[in-house]
C-alpha positions in Angstrom: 260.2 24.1 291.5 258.1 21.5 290.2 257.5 21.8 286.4 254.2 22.6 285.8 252.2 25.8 283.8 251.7 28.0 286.8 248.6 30.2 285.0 246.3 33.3 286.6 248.8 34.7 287.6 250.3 35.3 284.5 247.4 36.8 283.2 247.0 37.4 278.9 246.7 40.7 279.3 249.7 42.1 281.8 251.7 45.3 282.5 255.1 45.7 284.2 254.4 47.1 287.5 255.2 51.5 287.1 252.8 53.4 285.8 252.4 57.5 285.2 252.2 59.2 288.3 249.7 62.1 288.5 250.7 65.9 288.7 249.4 66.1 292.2 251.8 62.9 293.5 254.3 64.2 292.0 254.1 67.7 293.5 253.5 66.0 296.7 256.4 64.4 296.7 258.6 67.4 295.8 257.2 69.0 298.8 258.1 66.3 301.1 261.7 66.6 299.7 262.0 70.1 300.6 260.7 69.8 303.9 257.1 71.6 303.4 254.9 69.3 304.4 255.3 65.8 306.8 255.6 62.3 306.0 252.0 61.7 306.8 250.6 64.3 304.0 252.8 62.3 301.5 251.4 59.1 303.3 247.6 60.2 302.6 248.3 61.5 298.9 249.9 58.2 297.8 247.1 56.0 299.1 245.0 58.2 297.6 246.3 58.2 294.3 246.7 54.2 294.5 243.3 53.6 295.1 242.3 55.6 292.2 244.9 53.8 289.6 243.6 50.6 291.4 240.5 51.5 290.4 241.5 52.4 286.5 243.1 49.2 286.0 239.8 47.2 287.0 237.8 49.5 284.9 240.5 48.5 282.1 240.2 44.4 283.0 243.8 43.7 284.4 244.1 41.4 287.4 247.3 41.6 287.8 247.0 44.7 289.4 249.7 46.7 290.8 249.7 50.0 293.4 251.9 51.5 289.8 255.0 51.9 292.0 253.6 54.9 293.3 255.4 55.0 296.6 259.0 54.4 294.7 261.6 57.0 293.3 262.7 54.6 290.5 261.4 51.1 289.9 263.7 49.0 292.0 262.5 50.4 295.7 263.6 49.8 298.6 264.6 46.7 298.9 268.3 47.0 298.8 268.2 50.1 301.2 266.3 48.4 304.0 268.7 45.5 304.2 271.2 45.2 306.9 274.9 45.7 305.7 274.1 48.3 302.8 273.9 51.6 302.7 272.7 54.6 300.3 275.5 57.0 299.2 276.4 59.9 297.7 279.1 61.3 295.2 279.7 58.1 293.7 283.4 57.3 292.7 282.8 56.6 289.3 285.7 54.1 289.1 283.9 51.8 291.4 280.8 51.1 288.4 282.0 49.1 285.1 281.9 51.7 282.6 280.5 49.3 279.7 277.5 48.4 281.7 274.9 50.0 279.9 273.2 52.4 281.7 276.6 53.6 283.4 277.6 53.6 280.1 275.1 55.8 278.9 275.3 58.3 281.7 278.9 58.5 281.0 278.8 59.3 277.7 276.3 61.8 278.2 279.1 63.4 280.9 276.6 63.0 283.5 277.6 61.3 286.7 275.6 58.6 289.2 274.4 60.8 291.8 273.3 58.2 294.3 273.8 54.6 294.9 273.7 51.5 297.0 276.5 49.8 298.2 277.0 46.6 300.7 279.0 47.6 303.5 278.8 45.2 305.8 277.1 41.9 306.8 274.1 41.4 304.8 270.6 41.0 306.9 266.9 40.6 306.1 265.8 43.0 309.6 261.6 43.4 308.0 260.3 44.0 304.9 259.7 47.6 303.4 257.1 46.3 301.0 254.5 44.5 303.2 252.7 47.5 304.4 252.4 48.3 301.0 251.4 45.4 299.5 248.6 45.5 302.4 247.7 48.5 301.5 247.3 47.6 297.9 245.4 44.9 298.9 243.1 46.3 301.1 241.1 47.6 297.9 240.2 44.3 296.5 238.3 41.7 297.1 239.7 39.0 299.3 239.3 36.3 296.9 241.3 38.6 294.1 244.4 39.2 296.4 246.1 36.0 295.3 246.1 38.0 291.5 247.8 41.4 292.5 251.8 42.1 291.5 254.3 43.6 293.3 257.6 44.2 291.6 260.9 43.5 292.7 264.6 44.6 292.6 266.8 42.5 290.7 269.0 40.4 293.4 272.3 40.7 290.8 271.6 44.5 290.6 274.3 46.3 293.0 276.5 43.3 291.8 276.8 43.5 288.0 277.1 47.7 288.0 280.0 47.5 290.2 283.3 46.5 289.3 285.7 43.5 290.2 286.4 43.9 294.2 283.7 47.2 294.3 280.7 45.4 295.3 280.9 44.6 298.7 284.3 44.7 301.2 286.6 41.8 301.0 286.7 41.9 304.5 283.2 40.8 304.9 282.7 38.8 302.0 286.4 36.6 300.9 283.9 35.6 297.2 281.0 36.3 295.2 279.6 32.8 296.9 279.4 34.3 300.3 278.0 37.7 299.1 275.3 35.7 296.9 274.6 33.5 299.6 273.4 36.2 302.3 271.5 38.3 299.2 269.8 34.7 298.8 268.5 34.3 302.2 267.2 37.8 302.2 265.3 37.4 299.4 264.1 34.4 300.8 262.9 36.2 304.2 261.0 38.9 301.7 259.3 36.2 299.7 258.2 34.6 303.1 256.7 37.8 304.4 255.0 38.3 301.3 253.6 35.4 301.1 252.8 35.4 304.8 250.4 39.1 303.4 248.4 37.2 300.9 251.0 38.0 297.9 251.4 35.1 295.3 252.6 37.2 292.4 256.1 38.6 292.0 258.0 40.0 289.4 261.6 40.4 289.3 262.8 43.6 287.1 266.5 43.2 285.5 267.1 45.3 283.1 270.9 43.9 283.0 270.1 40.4 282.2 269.5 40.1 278.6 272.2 41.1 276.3 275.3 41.1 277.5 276.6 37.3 278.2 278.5 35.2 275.6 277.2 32.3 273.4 277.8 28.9 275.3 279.3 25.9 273.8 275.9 25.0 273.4 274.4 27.7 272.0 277.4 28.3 269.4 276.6 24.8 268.2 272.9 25.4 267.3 274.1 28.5 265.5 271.1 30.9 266.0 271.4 34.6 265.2 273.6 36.7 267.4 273.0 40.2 267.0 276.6 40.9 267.2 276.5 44.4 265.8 273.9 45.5 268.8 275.9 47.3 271.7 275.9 43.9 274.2 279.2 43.6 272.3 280.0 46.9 273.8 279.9 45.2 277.2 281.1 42.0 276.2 284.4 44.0 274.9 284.5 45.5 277.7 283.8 43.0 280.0 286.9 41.1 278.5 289.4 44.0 278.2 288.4 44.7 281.8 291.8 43.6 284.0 290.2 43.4 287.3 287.6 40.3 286.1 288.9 37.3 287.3 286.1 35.3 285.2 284.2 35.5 281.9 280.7 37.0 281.6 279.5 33.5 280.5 280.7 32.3 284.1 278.8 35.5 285.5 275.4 35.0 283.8 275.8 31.4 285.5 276.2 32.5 289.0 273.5 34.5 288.4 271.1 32.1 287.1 271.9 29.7 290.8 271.6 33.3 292.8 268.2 33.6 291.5 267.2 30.1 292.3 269.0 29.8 295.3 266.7 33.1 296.2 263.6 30.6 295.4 264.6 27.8 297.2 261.9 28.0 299.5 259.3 28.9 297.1 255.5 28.3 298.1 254.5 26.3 295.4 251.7 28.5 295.0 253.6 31.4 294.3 254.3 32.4 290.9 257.7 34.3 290.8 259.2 36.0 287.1 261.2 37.7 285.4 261.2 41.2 283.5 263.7 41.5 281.1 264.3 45.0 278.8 267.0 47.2 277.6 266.5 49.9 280.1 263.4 52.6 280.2 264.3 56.1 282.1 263.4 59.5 282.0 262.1 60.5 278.6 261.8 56.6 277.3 265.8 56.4 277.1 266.5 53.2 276.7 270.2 52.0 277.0 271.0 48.5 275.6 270.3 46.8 272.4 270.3 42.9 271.4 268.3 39.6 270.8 267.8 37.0 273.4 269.8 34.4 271.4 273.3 34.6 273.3 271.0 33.2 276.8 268.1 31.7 275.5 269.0 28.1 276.6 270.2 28.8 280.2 267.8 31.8 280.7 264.4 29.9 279.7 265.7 26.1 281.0 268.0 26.7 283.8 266.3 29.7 286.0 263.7 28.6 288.0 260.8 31.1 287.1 257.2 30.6 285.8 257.2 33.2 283.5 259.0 35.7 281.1 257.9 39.5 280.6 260.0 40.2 277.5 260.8 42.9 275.6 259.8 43.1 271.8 258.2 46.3 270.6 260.8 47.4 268.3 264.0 45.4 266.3 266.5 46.2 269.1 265.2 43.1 271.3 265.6 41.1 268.2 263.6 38.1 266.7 261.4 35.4 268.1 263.5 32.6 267.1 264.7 32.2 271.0 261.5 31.2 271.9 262.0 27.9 271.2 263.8 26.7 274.0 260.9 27.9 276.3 260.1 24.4 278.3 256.4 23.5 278.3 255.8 24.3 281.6 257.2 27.8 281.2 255.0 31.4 280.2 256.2 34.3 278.5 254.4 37.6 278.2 255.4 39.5 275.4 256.0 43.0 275.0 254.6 43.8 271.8 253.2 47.5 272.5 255.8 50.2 273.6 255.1 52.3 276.6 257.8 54.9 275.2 255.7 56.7 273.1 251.9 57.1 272.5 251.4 56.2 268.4 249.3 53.7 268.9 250.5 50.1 267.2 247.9 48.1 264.6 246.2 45.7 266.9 246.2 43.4 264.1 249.6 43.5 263.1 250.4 43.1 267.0 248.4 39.9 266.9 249.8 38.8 264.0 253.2 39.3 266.0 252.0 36.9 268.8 251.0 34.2 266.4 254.3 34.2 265.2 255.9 34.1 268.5 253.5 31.7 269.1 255.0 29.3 265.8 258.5 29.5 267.4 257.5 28.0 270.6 255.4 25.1 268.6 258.0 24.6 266.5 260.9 24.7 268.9 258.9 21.9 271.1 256.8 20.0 268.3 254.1 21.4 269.7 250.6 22.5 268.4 249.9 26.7 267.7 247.2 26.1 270.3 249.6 24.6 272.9 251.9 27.2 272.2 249.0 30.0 272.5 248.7 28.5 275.7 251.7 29.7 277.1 251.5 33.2 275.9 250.4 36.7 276.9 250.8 40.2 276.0 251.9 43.5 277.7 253.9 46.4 277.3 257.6 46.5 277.1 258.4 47.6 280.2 256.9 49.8 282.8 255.1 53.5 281.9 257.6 55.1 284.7 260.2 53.0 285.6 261.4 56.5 287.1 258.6 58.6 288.5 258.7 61.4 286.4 257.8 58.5 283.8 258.3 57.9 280.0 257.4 60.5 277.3 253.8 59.6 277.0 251.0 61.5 278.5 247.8 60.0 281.0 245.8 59.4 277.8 248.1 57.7 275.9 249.1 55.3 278.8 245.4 54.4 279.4 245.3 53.8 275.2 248.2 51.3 275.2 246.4 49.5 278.6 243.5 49.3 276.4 245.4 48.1 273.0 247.0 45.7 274.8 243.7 44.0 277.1 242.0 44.6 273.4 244.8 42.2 271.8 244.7 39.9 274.2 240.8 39.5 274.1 240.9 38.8 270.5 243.2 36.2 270.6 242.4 34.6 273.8 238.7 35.1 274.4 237.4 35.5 277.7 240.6 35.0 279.5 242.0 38.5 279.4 
């Protein structure tokens, strides 16, 4: 990727992709399930429903629109389904998931058990994407010249890797190593990227929820001496990540074969296409989140060794810890920050949210001797993560939503006139 400030898209005012879905979707859908009404009745209410959230986000000045996720269960799609070589399941053995990662974690100690999952199978394929009709569809109800701006959201290519344990994730008898596994999830992201690009799409967002706190400090890192937030439950998986027998490597060796899986999944990259990364502590039914800790343990290899544009990070409360990390953005990097929470609907002080940028803002200058202005330059604001990263959504009603949209557009208008 060549190092340059890839800018609209990101956009200063952004969102993460899921949004609310309306009573009558939502009914819709539960119909469908049970058999009362065909796929085509579904077809017709979704599109119907994503034009008119199409429409609310224009009305609210985003240009990073997004279809809200409306045709998904939960917010990583499809993607993993429709692949050659994995397949969805039921009555999960439990043993097969690492219990310290945290949302297994948190279902276990709620004594509730993973229903349904994805696992890889067999030889891994790209056989057509199950996006592209939807990002048509999505862009169908804009302006040609404003396709180039809309977002769609994608799974996380580590995602049915890090949740299953040592020797779980895929058969030895099709993959011998990690390497050869990575290397076919690689080349079908790369065939997705190419038929989205192919659509018009030059704005994608990766969602891990896994990524942020759970790797240990480097050599590097232990030598600058930042913050870790070692009481924060990452140590929970770190613990457990060590204690666990069947690792035959440490979670700092992991996080780094997940940084090259990412890039190797952007080594064709248009360079017109602006890819990045969502990064939160979980966001489920009822606004549950299930991980805690700063950015500090991956700041160095997460913001100068993964080949993204741009960083949607959380930050709406003290359990995504401080700013500080932000200095090791590079120059040519973005990162949107999550000041307003979409987990509940009390409204944060615009001023004291802008205040909150600026002093992200200070880091970044600091960190790279940089003006306040340069460093402004490389900013934006959104939510923390999605409104309903699972369709039945976060515990915040239709008007609450449309009031954080607006606090956070409002926020960025202030701070970066006109470019909103």
């Amino acid at each position: 990727m060549t190092p340059r400030l890839h800018q609209r898209p990101p956009f200063r005012a952004e969102h993460l992709g899921s949004l609310l879905r309306p009573d009558q979707l939502l009914e819709t859908k539960f119909s469908f399930e049970a058999g009362k009404i065909p796929k085509s009745q579904l077809t017709a209410r979704e599109d119907k429903e994503i034009k008119a959230i199409v429409e609310t986000q224009k009305k609210l000045g985003y240009a990073a629109i997004t279809d809200g996720e409306y045709r998904r269960h939960m917010f990583w799609g499809t993607f993993f389904p429709g692949l050659d070589g994995f397949e969805e399941i039921t009555n999960v053995d439990m043993d097969d998931f690492r219990p310290y990662a945290p949302d297994i974690a948190a279902f276990l100690d709620a004594g509730h058990k993973a229903g349904e999952s994805v696992k890889c199978t067999g030889k891994i394929k790209h056989v057509g994407s199950t996006y592209v009709d939807q990002f048509e569809y999505l862009a169908s109800q804009v302006p040609a010249n404003e396709v180039g701006n809309l977002k769609i959201t994608l799974a996380a290519p580590n995602w049915y890797h890090l949740r299953y344990r040592e020797g779980k994730a895929y058969p030895k008898s099709v993959y011998a190593n990690d390497e050869d596994y990575f290397g076919d999830i690689a080349k079908a992201y790369q065939a997705e990227l190419q038929i989205l690009y192919k659509a018009g799409c030059r704005n994608v967002q990766f969602d891990d929820p896994n990524l942020a706190c759970k790797m240990y400090p480097s050599s590097e890192y232990r030598s600058i001496k930042l913050t870790c937030h070692s009481d924060f439950c990452s140590d929970k998986f770190l613990t457990g990540f060590k204690e666990d027998p069947l690792n035959v490597y440490s979670a700092d060796t992991m996080f780094e074969k997940y940084i090259k899986l990412y890039n190797d999944c952007f080594a064709n990259l248009r360079a017109d296409m602006h890819v990045g990364v969502h990064l939160c502590r979980g966001n489920f039914v009822g606004s549950r989140h299930f991980s805690e800790g700063g950015y500090d343990r991956i700041a160095i290899k997460l913001f100068q060794e993964l080949n993204v544009h741009s960083y949607y990070l959380e930050y709406d409360t003290p359990r995504a810890g401080g700013f500080e990390p932000l200095k090791f953005l590079p120059n040519h990097k973005n990162v949107i920050l999550g000041v307003v929470t979409s987990k509940s609907a009390k409204l944060e002080d615009k001023e004291e949210m802008k205040k909150r940028v600026i002093d992200a803002a200070r880091f970044i200058a600091e960190g790279k001797n940089i003006s306040l202005g340069a460093a402004l330059n490389q900013v934006g604001v959104s939510p923390q993560c999605g409104f309903a990263s699972h369709r039945e959504g976060n515990a915040i009603d239709w008007d609450g939503m449309i009031n954080k949209l607006q606090l956070v557009y409002d926020i960025a208008n202030d701070i970066w006139p006109n470019q909103a």
